[in-house]
N, C-alpha and C positions, 0 to 999 in steps of 0.2 A: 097757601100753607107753606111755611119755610121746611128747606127739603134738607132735611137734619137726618143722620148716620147717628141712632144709638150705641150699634156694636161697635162701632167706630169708636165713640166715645168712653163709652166701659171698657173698652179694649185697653185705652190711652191711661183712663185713671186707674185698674185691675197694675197694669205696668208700672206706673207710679210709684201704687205705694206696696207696690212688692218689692220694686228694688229699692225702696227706701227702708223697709225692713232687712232685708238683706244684707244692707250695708251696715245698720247697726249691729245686728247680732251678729254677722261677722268680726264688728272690731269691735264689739262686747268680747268677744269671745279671745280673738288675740290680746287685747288688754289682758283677759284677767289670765293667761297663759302665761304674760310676759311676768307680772307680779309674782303668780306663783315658780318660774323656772328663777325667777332673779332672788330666790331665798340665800339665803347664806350658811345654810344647815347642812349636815352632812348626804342628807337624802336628796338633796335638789341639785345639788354637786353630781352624785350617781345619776339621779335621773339625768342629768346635761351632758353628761360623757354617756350615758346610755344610748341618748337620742343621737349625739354627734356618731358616733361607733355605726349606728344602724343609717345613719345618712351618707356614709361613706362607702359601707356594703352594699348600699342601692342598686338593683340590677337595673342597667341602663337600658337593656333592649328593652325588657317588658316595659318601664317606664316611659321610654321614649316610645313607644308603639303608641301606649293611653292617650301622651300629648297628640299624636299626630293622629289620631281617633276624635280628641275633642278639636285640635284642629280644624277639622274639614267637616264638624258638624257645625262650626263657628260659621266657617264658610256657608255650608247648604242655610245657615239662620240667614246670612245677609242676602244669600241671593233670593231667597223669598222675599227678604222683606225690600229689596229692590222691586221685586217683581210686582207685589203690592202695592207701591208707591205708584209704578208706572201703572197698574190698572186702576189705580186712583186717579191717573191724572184724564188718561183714556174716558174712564166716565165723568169728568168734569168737562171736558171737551166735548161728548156728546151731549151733555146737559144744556151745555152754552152754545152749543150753535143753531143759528137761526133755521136750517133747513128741515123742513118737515119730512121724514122718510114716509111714501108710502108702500105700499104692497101690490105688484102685478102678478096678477096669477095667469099665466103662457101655459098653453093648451099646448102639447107635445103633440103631432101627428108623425103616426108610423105611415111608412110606405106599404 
């Protein structure tokens, strides 16, 4: 019987096509942001000096605290998934080598 990893597999296509959704409706979404800020009206004007105005009051600390919050959760995502890789490879290597483990069971004697 071939030794096939379902979650493995669902894991891999769940990831797929979630960040293939992701990516569109992200730039679905900046597309149709850009369209609508690129009016020539006098409301789309205000809203661009609205938004520029509030991008310049940006409070830097709290903001930069958030980045460096998703930061180093960027990080803790890759060292799992290092770490998973490596115990991926650990059970490929126990699967392939030819040595049969077995079990001795040692009888402890107390004084």
């Amino acid at each position: 019987m071939p030794d096939i990893d379902f979650f493995a597999f669902f894991r891999f296509w769940l990831a797929t096509i979630v960040t293939i959704y992701a990516t569109v409706i992200t730039l679905q979404s900046f597309r149709s942001w850009y369209f609508w800020l690129a009016g020539n009206d006098k409301y789309s004007s205000l809203l661009r000096r609205y938004l520029m105005v509030h991008g310049l009051r940006l409070r830097f600390k709290t903001f930069w605290g958030d980045v460096l919050i998703c930061g180093l959760l960027c990080v803790a995502f890759f060292i799992i998934w290092h770490a998973q890789i490596l115990l991926n490879d650990a059970n490929d290597t126990i699967k392939s080598s030819k040595i049969k483990t077995t079990h001795v069971q040692r009888t402890v004697q107390h004084p």
